[in-house]
N, C-alpha and C positions, 0 to 999 in steps of 0.2 A: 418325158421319162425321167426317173427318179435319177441323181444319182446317189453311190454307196461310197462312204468315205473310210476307212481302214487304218489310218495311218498318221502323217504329219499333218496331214488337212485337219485332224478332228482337231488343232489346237487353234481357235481363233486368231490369239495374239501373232502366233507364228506366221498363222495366215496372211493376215492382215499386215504385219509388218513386210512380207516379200510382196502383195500387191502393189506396196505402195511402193518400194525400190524399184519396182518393174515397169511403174507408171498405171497400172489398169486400176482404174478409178470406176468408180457407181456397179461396182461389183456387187451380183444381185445371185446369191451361196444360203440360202436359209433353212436351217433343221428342221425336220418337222418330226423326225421321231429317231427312236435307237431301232436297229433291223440285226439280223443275220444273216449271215452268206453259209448257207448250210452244206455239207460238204467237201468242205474246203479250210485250209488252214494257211498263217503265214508265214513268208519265208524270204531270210534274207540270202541271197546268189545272186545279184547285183551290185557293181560298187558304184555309187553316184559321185562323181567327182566332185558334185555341188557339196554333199553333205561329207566328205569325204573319209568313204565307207562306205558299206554294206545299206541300204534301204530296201524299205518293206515294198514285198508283190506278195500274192494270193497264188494258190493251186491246189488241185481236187484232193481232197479226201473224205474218203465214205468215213465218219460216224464224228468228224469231228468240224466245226462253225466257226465264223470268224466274227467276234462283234464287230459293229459299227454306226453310223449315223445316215439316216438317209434326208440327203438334200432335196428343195427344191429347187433348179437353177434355172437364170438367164441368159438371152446368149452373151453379153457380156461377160459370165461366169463364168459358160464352157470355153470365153476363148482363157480366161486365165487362166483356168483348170488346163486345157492343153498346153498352154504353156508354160505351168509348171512340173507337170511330168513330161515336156520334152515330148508330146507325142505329133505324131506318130515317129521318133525313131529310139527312144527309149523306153516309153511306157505307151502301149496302144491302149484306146477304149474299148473297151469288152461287154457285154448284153450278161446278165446273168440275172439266176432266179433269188431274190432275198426274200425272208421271214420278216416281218412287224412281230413286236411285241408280243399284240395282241396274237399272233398267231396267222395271219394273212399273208398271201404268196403276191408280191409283187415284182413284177419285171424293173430292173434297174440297171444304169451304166456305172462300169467302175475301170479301173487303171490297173492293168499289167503289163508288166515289166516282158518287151515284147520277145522273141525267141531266139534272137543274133546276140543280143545283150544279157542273155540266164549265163551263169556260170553250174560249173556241173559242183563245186564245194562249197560251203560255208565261205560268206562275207561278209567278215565281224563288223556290226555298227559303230558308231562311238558311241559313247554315251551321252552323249551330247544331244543325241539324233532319238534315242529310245528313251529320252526326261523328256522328249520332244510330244512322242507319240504317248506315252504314259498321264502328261499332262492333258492330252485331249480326250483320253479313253476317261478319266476321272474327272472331267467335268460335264460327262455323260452317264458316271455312276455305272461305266463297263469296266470287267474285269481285264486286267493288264498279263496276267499270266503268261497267256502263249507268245506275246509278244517279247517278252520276259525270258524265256525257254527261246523263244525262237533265236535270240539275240546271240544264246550262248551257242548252239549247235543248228543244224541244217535238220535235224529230224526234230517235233516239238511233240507233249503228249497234247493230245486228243481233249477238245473244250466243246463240250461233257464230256466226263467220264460216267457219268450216270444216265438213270434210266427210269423212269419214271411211268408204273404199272397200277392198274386198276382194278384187272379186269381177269380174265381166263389166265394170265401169266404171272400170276401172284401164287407166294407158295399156296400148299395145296390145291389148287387149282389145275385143271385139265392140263394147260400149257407148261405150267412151271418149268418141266423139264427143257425147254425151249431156251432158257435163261440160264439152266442151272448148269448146265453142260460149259457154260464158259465160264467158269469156276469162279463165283465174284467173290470180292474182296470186301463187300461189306452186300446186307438183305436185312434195310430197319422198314417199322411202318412211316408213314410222309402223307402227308397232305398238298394237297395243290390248285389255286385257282379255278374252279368251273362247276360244269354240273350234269350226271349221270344222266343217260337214256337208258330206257331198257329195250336191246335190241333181239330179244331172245333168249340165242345160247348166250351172249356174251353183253357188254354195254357198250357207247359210247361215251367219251367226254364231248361236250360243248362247252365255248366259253362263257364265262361269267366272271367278273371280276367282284360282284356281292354273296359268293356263294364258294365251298372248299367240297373240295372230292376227295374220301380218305381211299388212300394206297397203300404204293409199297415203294422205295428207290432200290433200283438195286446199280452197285456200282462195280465197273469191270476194269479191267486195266486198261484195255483198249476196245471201246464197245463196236470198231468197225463191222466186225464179222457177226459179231452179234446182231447187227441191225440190218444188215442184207437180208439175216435167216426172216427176222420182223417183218421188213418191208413188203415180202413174200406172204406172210401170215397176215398181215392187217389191208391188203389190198391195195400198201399205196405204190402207186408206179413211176413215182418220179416226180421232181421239180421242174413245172414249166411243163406239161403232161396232164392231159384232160382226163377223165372216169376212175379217179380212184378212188376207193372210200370213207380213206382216212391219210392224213397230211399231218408228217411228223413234223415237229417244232419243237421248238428248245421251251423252257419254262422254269417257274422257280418253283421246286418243293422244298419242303419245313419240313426238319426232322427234329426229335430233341439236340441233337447237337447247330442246332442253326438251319439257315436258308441256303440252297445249294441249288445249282445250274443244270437243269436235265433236259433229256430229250423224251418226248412224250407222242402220243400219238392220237390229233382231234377229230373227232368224225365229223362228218361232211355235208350229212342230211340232219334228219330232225327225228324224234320219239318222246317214247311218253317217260316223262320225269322222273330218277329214281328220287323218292324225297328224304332220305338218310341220305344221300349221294356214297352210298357205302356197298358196294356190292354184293359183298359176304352177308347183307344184311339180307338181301332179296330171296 
């Protein structure tokens, strides 16, 4: 099993210099790609006396993702791995469902901060500790944001705020009103990685990385509630959950003001090509 790294692990150097204070040597930790923990968000209510402060754990929340790195390890690995987070009496290993890049739902283990050890307030990091996790998130070309936010308060916003539409939920479209009702703060057109099926009344995205799908983002303040209503309307029923018919993932859409972080939604089977990839076209 994979694991998902969040934190002071994604910084090699860091890494690598407490391996070798520790003595675990032929330590076998290698990246094999960027993932999300969809979800779920970060949060500091732990104080590690190691780092002395506040350090990062993980816990649920519907519409907003935690970047990270997913490893492949050895057991050599996982024993440094537990005993750098102390586990099991300060951080236990946990199963959870992460996103690849590409859009694939892969089973992975990761580290939280276990429930004798959460505090119920904010426990401010130093900065010492978030130059820490900042340095690892950016030399994976992941955004630092919520990490950022998380530092300062115990509640952080939501990574996406956006939303990233195709299809029947684009303005004038049947759906629209499904989006519009949660009063967004910005609705431009976007493009995004893939490529249309025609499923009937509505389409699917497929992936494609030599091909763009024109949309729509629309972006909320907090798209949680928004994407329950979704999940419900696009059939999918969960991470780590068999028969859905479409599996939200995060992705990058282009707008004219730039490339932005969104939450999208890829169908699961297969159809016939739209070749605009343009819906409105069909």
């Amino acid at each position: 099993m994979l694991y998902f790294g969040y934190g002071s692990n994604l910084c090699a150097v860091d890494f690598a210099r407490w391996c070798e204070a520790r003595g675990h040597t032929r330590v076998g930790v290698r990246p094999v790609g960027v993932g999300w923990l969809p979800d779920h968000e970060v949060v500091f209510h732990y104080h590690s006396r190691a780092r002395r402060g506040g350090a990062l754990s993980v816990r649920p929340r519907r519409g907003s993702s935690v970047p990270g790195v997913l490893y492949e390890v050895d057991a050599a690995g996982w024993v440094a791995l537990d005993d750098k987070e102390g586990a099991p009496d300060f951080y236990a290993r946990v199963a959870k469902d992460a996103i690849t890049e590409a859009g694939d739902e892969v089973r992975v283990t990761t580290y939280e901060v276990v429930e004798a050890r959460r505090q119920a307030s904010h426990v401010p990091p130093t900065e010492e500790y978030v130059e820490t996790v900042r340095r690892g998130l950016a030399a994976h070309a992941l955004p630092d944001d919520q990490v950022v936010a998380a530092a300062r308060s115990l509640r952080t916003p939501p990574l996406p705020r956006a939303i990233f539409v195709y299809g029947t939920l684009m303005r004038g479209q049947l759906r629209e009103p499904c989006l519009g009702r949660y009063a967004p703060e910005r609705w431009e057109p976007a493009r995004a990685r893939g490529r249309l099926v025609h499923l009937g009344a509505y389409p699917g995205l497929l992936p494609d990385e030599r091909a763009e799908v024109r949309g729509e983002l629309v972006t909320l303040g907090d798209p949680g509630d928004a994407l329950r209503e979704l999940d419900e309307i696009e059939d999918f029923l969960g991470y780590g959950r068999e028969g859905s018919l479409y599996r939200r993932v995060v992705t990058r859409a282009h707008t004219a003001r730039g490339a932005e972080l969104a939450w999208t939604y890829r169908y699961l089977g297969g159809g016939t090509v739209i070749p605009s990839s343009d819906w409105r076209s069909v």
